[in-house]
LUMMIZA-295581 format. One line per 4 residues: their letters; for each residue x, y, z of N, C-alpha, C. Coordinates in Angstrom, 1 decimal, padded with zeros to 4 digits. Example, Ala and Ser with C-alpha at 12.3 -4.5 7.8 and 13.67 -1.06 7.14 Angstrom:
# LUMMIZA-295581
as	013.2:-005.7:007.8:012.3:-004.5:007.8:013.2:-003.3:007.8; 012.8:-002.2:007.1:013.7:-001.1:007.1:012.9:000.0:007.9 .
This chain:
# LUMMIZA-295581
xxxx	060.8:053.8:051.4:062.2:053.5:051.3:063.1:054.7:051.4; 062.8:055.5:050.9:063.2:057.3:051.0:063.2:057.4:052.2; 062.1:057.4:053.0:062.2:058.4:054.1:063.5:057.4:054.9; 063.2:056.1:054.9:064.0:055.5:055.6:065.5:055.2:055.5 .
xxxx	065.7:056.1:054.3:067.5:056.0:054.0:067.6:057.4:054.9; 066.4:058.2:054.3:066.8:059.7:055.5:067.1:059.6:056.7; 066.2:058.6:057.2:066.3:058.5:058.9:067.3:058.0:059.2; 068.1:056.9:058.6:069.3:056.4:058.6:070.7:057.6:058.7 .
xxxx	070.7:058.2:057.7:071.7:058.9:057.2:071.5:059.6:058.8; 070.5:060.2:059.4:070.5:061.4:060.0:070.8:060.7:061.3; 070.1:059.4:061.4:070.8:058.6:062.8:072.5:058.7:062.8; 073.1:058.1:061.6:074.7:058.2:061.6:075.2:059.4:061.4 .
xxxx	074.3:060.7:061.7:075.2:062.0:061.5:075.6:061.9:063.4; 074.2:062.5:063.8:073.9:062.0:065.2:075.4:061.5:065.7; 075.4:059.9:065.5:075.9:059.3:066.5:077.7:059.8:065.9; 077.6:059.9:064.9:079.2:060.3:064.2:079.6:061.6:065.5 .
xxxx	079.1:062.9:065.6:078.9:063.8:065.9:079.6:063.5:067.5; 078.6:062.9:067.9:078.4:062.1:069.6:079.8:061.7:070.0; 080.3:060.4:069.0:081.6:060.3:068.9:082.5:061.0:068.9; 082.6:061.7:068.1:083.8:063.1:067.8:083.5:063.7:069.0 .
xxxx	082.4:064.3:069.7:082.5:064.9:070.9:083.3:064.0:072.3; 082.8:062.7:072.0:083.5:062.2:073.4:085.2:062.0:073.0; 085.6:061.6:071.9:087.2:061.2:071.6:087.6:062.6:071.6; 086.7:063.9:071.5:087.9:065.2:071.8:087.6:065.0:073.5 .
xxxx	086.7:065.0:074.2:086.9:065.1:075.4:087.7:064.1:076.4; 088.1:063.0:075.3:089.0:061.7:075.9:090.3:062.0:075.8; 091.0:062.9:074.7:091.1:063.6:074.1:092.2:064.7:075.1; 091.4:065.5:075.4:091.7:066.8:076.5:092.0:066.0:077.9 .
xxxx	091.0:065.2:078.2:091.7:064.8:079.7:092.5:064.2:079.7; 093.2:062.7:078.6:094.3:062.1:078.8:095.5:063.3:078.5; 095.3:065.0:077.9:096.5:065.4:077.9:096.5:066.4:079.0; 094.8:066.5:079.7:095.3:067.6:081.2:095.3:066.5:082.3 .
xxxx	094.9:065.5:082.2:094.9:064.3:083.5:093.8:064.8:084.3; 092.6:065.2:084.0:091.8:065.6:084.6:090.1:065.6:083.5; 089.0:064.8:084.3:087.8:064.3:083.4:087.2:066.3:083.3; 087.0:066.2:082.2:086.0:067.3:081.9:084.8:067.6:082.5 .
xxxx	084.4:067.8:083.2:083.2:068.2:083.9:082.8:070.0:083.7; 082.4:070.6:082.9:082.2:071.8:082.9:081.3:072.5:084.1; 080.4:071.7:084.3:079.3:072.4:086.0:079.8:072.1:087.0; 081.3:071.5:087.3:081.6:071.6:088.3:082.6:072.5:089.3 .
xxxx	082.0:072.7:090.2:082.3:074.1:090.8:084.0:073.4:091.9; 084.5:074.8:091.4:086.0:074.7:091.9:086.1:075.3:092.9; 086.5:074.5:094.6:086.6:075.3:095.6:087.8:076.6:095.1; 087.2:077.6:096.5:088.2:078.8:096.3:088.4:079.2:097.3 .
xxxx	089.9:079.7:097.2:090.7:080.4:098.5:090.7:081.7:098.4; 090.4:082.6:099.3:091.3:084.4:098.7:091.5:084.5:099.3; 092.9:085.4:099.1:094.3:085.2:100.1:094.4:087.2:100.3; 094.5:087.1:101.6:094.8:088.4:102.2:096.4:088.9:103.4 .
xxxx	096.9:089.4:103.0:098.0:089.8:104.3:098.4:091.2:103.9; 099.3:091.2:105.1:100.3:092.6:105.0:101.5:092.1:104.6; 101.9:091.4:104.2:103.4:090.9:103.5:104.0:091.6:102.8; 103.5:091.7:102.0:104.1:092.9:101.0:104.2:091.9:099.5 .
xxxx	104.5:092.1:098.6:105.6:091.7:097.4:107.3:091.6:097.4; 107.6:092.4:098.2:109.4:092.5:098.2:110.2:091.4:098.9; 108.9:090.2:099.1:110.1:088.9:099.6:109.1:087.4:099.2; 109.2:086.4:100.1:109.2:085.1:099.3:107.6:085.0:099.9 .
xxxx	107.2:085.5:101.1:106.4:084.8:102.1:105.3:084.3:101.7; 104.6:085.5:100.7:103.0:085.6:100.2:103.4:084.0:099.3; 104.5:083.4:098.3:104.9:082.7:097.3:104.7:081.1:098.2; 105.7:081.8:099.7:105.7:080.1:100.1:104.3:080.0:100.8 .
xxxx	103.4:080.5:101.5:102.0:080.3:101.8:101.1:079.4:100.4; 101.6:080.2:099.5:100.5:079.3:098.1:101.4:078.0:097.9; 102.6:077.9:098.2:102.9:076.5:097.7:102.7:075.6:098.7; 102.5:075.9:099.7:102.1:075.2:100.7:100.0:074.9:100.5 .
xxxx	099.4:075.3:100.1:098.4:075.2:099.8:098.2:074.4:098.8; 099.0:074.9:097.7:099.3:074.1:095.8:099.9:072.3:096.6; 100.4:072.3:097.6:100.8:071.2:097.9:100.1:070.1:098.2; 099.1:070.8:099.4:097.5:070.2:099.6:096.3:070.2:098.9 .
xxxx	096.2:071.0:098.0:095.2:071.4:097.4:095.5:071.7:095.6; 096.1:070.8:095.0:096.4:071.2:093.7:095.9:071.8:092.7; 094.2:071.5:093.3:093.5:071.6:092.1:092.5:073.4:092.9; 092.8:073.7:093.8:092.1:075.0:094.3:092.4:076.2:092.9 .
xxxx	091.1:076.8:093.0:091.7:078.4:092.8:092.2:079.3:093.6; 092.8:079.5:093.5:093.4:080.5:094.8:093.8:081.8:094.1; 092.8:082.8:094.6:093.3:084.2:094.5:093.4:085.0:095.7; 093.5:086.7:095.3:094.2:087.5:096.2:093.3:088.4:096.2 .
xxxx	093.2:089.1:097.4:092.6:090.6:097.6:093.7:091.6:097.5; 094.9:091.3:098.7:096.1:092.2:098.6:096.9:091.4:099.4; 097.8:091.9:098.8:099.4:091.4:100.2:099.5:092.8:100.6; 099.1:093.9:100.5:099.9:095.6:100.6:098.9:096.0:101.4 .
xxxx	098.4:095.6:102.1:097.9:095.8:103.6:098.7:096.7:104.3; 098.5:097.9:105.1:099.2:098.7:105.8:100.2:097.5:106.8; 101.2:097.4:107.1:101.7:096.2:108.1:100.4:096.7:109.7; 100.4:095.6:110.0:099.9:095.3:111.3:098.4:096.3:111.4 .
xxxx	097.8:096.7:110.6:096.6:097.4:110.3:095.4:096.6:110.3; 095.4:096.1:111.3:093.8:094.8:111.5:092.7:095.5:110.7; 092.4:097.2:111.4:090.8:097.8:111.2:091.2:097.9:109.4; 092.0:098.1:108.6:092.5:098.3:107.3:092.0:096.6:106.5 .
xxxx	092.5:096.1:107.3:092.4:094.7:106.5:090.7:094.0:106.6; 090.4:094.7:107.5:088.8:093.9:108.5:088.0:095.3:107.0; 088.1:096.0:107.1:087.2:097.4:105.9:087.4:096.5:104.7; 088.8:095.7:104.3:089.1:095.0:102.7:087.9:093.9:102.8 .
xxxx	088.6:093.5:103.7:087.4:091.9:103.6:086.4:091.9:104.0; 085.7:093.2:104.5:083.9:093.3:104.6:083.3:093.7:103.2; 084.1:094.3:102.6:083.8:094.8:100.8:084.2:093.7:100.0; 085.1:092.6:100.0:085.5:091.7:099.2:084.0:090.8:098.9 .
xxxx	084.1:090.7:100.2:083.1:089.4:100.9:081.9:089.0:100.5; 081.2:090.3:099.8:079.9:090.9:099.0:079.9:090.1:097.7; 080.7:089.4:097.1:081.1:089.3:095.7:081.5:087.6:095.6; 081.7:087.5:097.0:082.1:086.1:096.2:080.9:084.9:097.1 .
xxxx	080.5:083.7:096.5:079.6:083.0:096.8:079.5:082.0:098.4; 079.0:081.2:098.6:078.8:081.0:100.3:079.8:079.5:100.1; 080.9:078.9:100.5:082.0:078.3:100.4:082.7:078.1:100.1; 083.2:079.8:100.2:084.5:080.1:099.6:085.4:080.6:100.9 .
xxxx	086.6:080.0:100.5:087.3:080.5:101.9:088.5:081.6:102.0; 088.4:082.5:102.5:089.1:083.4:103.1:090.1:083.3:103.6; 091.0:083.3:103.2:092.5:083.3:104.4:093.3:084.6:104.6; 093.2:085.1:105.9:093.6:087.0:106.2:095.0:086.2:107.1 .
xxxx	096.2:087.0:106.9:097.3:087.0:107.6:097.4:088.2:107.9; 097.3:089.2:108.9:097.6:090.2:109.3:097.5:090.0:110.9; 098.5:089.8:111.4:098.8:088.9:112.2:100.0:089.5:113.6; 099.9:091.2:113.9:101.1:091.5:114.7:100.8:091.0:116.2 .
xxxx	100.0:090.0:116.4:100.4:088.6:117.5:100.5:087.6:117.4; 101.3:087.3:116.0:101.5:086.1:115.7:102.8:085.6:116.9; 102.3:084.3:117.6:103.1:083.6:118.3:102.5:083.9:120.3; 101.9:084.4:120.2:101.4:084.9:121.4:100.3:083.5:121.5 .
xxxx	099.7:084.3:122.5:098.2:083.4:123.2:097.1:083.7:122.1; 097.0:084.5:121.3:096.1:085.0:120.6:095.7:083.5:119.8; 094.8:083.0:119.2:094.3:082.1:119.0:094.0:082.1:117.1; 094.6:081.1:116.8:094.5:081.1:114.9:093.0:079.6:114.8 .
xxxx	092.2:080.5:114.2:090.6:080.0:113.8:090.3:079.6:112.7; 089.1:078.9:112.7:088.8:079.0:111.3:087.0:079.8:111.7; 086.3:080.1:111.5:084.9:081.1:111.5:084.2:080.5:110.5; 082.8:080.3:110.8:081.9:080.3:109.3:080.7:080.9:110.0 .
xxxx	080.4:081.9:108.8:079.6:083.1:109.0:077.7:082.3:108.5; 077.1:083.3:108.6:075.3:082.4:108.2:075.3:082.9:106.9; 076.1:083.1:106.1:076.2:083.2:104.4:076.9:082.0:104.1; 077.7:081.7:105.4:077.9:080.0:104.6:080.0:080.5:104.1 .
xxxx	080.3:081.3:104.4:081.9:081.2:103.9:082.7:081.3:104.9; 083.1:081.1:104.9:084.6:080.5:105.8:086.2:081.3:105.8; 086.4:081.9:107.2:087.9:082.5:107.5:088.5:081.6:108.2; 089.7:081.6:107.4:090.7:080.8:108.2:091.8:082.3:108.7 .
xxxx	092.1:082.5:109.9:092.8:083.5:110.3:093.2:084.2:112.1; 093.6:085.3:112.4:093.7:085.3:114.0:092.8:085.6:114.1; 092.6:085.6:116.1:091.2:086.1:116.2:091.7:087.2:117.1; 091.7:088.0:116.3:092.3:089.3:116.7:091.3:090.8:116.3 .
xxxx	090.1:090.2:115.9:088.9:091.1:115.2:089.1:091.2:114.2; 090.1:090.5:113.0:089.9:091.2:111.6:088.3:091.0:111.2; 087.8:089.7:111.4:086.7:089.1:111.3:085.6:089.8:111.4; 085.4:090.9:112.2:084.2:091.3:113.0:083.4:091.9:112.3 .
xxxx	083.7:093.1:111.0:082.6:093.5:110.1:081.8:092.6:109.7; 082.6:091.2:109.2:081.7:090.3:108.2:080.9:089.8:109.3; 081.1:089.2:110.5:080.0:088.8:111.3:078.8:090.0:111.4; 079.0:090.9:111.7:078.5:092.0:112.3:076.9:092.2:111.1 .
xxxx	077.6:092.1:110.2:077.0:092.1:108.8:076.0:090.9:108.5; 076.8:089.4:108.2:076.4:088.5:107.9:076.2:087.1:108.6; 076.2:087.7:110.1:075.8:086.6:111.1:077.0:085.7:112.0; 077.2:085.2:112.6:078.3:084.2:113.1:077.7:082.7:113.5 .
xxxx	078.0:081.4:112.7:077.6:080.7:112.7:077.9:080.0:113.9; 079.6:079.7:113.1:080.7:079.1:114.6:081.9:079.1:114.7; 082.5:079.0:115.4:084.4:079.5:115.0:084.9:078.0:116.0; 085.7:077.8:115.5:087.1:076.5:116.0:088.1:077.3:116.3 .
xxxx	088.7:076.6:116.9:090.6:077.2:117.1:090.9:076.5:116.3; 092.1:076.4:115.6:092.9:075.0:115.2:094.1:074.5:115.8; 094.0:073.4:116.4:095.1:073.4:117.0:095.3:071.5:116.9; 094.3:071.1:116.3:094.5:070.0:115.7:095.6:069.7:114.7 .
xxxx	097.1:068.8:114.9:098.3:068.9:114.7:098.0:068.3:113.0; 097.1:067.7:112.4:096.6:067.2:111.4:095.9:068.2:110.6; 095.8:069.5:110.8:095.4:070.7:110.1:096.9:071.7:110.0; 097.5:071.6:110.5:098.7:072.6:110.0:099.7:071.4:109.2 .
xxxx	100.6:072.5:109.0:101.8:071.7:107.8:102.8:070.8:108.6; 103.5:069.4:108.4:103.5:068.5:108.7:105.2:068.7:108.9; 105.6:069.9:109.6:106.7:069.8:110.1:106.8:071.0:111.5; 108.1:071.5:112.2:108.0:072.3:113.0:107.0:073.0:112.9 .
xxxx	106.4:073.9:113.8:105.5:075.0:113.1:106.1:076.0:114.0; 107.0:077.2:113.3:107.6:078.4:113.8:107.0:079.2:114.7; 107.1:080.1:115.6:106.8:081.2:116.1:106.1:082.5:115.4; 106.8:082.8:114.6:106.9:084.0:113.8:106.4:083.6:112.3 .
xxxx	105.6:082.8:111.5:105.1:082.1:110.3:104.5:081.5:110.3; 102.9:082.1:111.0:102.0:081.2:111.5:101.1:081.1:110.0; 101.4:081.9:109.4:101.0:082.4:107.8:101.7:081.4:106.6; 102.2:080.2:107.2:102.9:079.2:106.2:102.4:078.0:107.2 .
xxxx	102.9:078.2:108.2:102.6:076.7:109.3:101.0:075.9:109.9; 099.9:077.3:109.8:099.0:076.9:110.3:097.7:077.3:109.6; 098.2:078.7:109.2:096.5:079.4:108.2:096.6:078.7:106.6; 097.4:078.6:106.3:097.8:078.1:105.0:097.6:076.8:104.2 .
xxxx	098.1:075.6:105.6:097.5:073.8:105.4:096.0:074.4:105.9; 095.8:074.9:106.6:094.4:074.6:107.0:093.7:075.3:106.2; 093.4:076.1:105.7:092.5:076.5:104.6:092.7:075.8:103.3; 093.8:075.3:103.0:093.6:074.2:102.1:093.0:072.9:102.4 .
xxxx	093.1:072.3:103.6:092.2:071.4:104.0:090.7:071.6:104.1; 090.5:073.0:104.3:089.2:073.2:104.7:088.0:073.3:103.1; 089.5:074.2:101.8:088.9:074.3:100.8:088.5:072.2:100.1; 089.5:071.7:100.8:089.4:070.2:099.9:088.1:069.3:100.8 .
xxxx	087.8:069.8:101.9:086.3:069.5:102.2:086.5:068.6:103.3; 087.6:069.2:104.4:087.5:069.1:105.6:086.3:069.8:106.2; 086.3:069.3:107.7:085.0:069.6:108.3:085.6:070.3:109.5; 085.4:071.8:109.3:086.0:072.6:109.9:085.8:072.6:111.7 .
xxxx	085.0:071.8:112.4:084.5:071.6:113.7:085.6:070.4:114.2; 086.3:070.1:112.8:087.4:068.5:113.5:088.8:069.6:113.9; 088.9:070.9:113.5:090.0:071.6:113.4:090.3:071.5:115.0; 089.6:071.8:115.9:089.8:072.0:117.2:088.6:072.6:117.5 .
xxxx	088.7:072.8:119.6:087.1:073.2:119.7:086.5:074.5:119.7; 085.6:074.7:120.0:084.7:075.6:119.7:085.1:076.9:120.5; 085.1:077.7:119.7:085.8:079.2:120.1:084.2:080.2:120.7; 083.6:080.2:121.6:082.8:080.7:122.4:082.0:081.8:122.3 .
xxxx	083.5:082.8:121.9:083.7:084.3:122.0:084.8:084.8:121.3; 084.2:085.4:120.1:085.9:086.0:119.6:086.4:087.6:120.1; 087.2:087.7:119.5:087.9:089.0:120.1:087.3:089.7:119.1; 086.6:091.4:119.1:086.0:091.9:118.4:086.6:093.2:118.2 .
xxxx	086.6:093.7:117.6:086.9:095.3:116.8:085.9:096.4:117.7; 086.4:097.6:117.7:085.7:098.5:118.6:085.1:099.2:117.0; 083.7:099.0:117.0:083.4:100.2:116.0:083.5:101.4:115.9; 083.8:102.4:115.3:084.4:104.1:115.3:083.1:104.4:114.5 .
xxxx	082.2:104.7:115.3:080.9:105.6:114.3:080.9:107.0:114.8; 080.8:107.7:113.3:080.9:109.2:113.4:079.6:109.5:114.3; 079.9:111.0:115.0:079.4:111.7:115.9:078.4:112.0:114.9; 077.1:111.9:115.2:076.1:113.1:113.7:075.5:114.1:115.2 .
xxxx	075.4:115.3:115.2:075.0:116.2:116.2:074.3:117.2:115.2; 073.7:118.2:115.7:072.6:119.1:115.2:073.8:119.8:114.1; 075.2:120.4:114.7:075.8:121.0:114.3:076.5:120.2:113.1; 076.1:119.2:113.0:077.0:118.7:111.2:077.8:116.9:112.2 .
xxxx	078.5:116.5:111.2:079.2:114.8:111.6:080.9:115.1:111.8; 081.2:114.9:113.0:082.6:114.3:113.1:082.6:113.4:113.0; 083.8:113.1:111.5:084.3:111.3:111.0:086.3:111.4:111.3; 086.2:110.2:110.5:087.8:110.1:110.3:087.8:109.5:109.1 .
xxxx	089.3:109.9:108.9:089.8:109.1:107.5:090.1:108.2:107.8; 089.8:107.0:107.3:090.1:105.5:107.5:090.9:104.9:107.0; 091.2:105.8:105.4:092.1:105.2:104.6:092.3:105.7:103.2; 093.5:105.4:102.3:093.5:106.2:101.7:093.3:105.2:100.1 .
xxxx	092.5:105.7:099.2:092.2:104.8:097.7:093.3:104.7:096.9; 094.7:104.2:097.4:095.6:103.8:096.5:095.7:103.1:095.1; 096.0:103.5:094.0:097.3:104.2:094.3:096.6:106.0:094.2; 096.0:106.3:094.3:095.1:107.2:093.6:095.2:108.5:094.7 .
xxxx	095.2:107.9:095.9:095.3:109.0:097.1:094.1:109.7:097.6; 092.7:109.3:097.2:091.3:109.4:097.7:091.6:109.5:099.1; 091.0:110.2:099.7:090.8:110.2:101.2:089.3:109.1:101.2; 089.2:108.2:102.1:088.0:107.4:102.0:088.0:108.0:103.9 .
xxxx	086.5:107.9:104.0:086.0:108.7:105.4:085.0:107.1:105.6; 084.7:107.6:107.2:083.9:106.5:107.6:082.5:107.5:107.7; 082.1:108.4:106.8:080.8:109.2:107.2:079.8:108.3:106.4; 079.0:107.8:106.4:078.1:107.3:105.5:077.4:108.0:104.5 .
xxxx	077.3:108.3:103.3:076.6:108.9:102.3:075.5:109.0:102.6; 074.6:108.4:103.4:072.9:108.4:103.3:073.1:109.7:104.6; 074.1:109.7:105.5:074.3:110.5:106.7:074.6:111.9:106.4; 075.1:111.9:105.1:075.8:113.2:104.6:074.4:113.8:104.2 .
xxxx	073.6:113.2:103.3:072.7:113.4:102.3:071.6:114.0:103.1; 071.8:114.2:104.6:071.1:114.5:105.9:070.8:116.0:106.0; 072.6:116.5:105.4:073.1:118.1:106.2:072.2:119.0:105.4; 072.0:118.7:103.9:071.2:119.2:103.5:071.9:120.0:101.9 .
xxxx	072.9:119.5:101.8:073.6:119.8:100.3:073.0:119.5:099.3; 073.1:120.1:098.2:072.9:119.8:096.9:074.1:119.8:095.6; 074.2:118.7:094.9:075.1:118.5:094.1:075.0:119.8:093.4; 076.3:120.0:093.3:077.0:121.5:092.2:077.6:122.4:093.5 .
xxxx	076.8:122.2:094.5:077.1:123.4:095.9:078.7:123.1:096.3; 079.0:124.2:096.9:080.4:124.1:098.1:080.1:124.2:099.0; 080.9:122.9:099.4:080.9:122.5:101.1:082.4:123.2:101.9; 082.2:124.1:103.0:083.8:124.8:103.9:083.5:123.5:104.7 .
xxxx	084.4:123.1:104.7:084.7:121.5:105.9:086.1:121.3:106.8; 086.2:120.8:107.4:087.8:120.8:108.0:087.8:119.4:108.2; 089.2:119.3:107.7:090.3:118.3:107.9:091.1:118.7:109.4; 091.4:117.7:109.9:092.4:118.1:111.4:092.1:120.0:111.8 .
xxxx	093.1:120.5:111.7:092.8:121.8:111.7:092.8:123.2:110.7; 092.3:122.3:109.5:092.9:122.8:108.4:091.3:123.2:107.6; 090.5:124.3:107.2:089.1:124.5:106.3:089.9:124.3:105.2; 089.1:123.8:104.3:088.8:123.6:103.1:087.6:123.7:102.5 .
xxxx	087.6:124.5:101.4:086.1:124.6:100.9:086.3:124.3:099.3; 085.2:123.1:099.2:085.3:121.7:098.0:083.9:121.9:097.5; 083.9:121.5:096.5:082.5:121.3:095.3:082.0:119.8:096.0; 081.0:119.9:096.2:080.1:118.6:096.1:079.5:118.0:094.7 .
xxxx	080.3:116.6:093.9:079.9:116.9:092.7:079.8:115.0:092.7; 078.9:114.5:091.4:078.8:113.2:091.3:080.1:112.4:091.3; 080.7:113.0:089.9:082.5:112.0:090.1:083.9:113.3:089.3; 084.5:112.5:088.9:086.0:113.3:088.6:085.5:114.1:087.9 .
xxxx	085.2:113.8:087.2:085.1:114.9:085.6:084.2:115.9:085.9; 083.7:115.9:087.1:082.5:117.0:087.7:083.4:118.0:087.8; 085.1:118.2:087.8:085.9:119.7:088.2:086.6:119.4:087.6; 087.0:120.2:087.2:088.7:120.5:086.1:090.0:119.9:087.1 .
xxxx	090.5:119.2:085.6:091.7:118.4:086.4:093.0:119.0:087.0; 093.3:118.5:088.2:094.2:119.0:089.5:093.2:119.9:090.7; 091.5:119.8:090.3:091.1:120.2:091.4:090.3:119.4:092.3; 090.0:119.4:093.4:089.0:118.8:094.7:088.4:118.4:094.3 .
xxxx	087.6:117.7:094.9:086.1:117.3:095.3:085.6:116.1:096.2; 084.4:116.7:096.4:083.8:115.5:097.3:082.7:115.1:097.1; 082.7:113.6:096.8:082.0:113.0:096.5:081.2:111.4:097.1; 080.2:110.8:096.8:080.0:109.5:097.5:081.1:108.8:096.6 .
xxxx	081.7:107.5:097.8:082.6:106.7:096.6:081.6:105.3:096.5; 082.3:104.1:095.9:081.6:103.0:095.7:081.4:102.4:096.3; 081.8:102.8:097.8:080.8:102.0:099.0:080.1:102.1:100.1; 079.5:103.7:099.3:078.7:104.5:099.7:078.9:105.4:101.0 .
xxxx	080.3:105.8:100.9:080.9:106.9:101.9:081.4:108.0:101.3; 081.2:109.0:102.2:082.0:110.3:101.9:083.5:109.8:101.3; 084.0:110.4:100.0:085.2:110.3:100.0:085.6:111.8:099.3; 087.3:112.0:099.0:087.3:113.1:099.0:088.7:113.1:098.2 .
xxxx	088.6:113.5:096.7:089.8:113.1:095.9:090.0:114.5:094.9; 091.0:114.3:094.4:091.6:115.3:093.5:091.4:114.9:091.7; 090.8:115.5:090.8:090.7:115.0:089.6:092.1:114.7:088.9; 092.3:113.4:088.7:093.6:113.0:088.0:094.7:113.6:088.8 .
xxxx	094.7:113.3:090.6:095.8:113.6:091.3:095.5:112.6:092.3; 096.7:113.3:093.4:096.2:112.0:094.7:096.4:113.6:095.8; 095.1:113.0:096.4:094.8:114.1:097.1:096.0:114.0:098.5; 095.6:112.7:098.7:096.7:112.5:100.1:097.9:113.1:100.4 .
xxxx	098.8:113.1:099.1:100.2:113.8:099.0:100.0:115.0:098.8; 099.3:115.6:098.1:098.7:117.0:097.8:099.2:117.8:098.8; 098.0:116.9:099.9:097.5:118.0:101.1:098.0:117.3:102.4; 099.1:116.7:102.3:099.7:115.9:103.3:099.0:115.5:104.3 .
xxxx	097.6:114.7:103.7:096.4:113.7:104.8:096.8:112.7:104.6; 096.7:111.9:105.6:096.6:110.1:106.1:096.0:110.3:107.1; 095.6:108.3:107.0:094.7:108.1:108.6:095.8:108.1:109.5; 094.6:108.4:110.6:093.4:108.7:111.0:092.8:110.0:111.4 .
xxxx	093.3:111.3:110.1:092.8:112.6:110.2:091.3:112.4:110.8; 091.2:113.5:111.4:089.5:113.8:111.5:089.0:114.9:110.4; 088.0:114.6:110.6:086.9:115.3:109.3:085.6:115.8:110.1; 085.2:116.9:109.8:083.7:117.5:110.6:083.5:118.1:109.4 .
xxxx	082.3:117.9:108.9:081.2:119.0:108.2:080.1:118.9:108.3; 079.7:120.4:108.5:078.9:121.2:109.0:077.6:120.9:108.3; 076.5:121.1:109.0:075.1:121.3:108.3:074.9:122.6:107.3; 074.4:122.5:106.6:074.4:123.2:105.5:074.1:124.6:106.1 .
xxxx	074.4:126.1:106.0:074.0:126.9:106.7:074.9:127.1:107.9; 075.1:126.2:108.4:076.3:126.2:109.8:077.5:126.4:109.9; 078.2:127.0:110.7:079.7:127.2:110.5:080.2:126.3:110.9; 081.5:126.5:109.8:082.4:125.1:110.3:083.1:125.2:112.0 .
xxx	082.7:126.3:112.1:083.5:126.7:113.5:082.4:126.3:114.6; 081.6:125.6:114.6:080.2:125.5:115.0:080.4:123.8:116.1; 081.2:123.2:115.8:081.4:121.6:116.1:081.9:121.8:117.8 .
């Protein structure tokens, strides 16, 4: 009779418990209007352009999205894109791209032919994620990288936003509905047909010669002023340096002779150095400064250094 008042008692803890869990979760959804499901995965947008912050455009592209797509996550890589800088925007979104999972969609507006013949797509790569954007080569690292499945044009009038669609704001009228259609689980092959051949990016690979690598600066690690180089770290690791040594190198036509060190704190602050950065390239920064303004570098300086032993005058 004991045990069986126990088992009782411990049945109505149980089901009391059970209860209280479903009337809070009845609970939460009659005040968010939406069932609780915690394993369910929330499509995602990341949004890229050269717009800037100092006006409305980057605001009305997301409401236009929030319109079709209420329930998306929608984040950002940057709006502060150099304006009209494809090769700048195509380096963001081959490093972004690494991090986020396989149908997630991409939307790049960097766009200086918007309104022309140039053709607005949607791409899905053999990782499985999806750019909605021009096909003007921003695209080309991540194929290059992670395969090219199949690309659409979109030109199906049921994928863009359901009024004029402007000349000049193809970044509100056509990349914008359509990646939100695409995130709500359109079937990106109904967008329009099949794009064949896209327009591709010329790759800039440094010279490596007996005498040391001609690179360029590609861009600068804002807000910070890092010179980032397109030399590869495993290419550098070649000439024959050793961490603690000084490297004489030239920028344009300018030597400079820098410590080769792991990271900042390797030199006393306000001086050089050069180091691998975090995506495994030569870069080349000032401790707690910005090198760029320093030494009045931007891209697309060139950079040569020498094999260890070699003169810089040697290239």
């Amino acid at each position: 009779m004991v045990s069986r008042t126990r088992l009782s008692g411990s049945a109505l803890l149980a089901l009391a418990f059970l209860a209280n869990a479903t009337w809070n979760a009845q609970a939460q959804e009659q005040a968010t209007g939406a069932a609780i499901a915690p394993s369910a995965q929330r499509a995602t947008i990341v949004f890229m352009t050269d717009f800037g912050t100092a006006n409305d455009a980057v605001a009305i592209c997301k409401a236009v999205i929030i319109g079709i797509a209420p329930d998306i996550r929608l984040m950002d890589i940057t709006h502060q894109v150099t304006p009209f800088q494809i090769e700048e925007a195509a380096r963001f979104l081959t490093d972004v791209t690494l991090y986020y999972p396989s149908g997630t969609v991409f939307l790049v507006v960097v766009d200086p032919g918007v309104g022309t013949s140039r053709k607005a797509i949607i791409v899905k790569s053999k990782k499985g994620q999806y750019f909605v954007l021009p096909d003007n080569g921003v695209v080309t690292p991540v194929i290059e990288r992670d395969g090219l499945e199949s690309a659409h044009e979109i030109t199906n009038r049921n994928w863009m936003i359901q009024a004029a669609v402007s000349s000049t704001f193809h970044g509100r009228d056509i990349f914008s509905p359509a990646a939100a259609h695409l995130a709500t689980g359109w079937n990106f092959k109904e967008a329009g047909p099949e794009v064949p051949k896209l327009v591709r990016l010329t790759s800039k690979i440094p010279l490596v010669t007996e005498k040391g690598i001609a690179g360029e600066i590609i861009g600068l690690d804002d807000p910070f002023g890092s010179l980032i180089t397109d030399i590869p770290g495993d290419e550098f690791k070649k000439l024959g340096y050793e961490l603690g040594e000084k490297i004489t190198l030239q920028i344009d036509k300018t030597k400079i002779t820098i410590p080769y060190v792991k990271t900042f704190m390797d030199v006393p602050i306000g001086e050089p150095l050069l180091y691998i950065d975090s995506r495994g390239h030569v870069g080349i920064a000032v401790n707690q400064g910005n090198y760029g303004r320093k030494f009045n570098i931007s891209p697309a300086a060139k950079i040569f250094i020498p094999r260890k032993g070699a003169s810089v005058n040697a290239k």
